[in-house]
N, C-alpha and C positions, 0 to 999 in steps of 0.2 A: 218177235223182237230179237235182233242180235245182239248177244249176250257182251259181245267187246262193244261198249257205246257208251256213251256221254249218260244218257238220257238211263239207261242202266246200272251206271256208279252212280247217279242219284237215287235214283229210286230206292236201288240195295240200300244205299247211304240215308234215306230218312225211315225206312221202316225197320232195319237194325237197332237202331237205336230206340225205339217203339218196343221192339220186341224184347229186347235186353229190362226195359225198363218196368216191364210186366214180369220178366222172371224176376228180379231184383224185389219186386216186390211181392212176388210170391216168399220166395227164400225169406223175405222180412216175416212173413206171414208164418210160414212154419217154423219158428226161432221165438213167435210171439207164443203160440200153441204150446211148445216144449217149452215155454218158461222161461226161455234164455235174453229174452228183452220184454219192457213192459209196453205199455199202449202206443207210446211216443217213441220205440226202441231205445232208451236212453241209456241204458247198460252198454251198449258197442256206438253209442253215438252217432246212429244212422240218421243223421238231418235230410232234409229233402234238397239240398243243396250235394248231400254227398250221392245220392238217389240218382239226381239229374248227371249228372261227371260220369260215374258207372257204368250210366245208358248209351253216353257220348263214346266212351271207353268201348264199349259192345264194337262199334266199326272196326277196330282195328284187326278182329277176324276177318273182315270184310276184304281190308285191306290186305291181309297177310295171304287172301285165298287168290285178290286178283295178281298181285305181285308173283307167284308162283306159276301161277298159268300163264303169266304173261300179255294181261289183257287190257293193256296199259290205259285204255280211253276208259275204260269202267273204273280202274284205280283211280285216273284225274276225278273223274265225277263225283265219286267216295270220298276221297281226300278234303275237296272242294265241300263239299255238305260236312265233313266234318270239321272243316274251320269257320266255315259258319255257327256251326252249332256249339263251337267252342267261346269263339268270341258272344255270342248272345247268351247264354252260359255266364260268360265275366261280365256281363254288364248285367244282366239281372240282378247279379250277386253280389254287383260292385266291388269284384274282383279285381279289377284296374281302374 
């Protein structure tokens, strides 16, 4: 698969944020363990709403890696997946 592709800024762009989302909740994990939040994290107020944003958030290395190499159809595809995932995001959460 060539790496500057449409079909390749999506892909990056839906399993980034997958990935982002399992570390996010590892990091919740160890912060539970050392006692720094309780079951619900509610000492730092990590809702699953801030959880979900986070994950969203994770693309923009994506983005900042195609930007730099100059791989512009992989950034449209990234970009694209991450306004999608933003707007379904605000509407889950009736954010707008």
């Amino acid at each position: 698969m060539e790496r500057d592709s449409l079909i390749f800024g999506i892909i990056v762009g839906l399993l980034v944020p997958i990935g982002g989302y399992f570390l996010w909740l590892g990091i919740n994990q160890i912060m539970f363990n050392m006692g720094l939040t309780d079951k619900d994290g509610e000492i730092f107020q990590f809702s699953q709403q801030l959880s979900y944003l986070i994950s969203i958030c994770t693309n923009l290395i994506a983005v900042q890696y195609f930007k730099r190499r100059r791989m512009d159809k992989a950034l449209r595809g990234t970009i694209t997946v991450t306004m999608i995932l933003v707007f379904v995001w605000a509407f889950y959460f009736k954010v707008l």
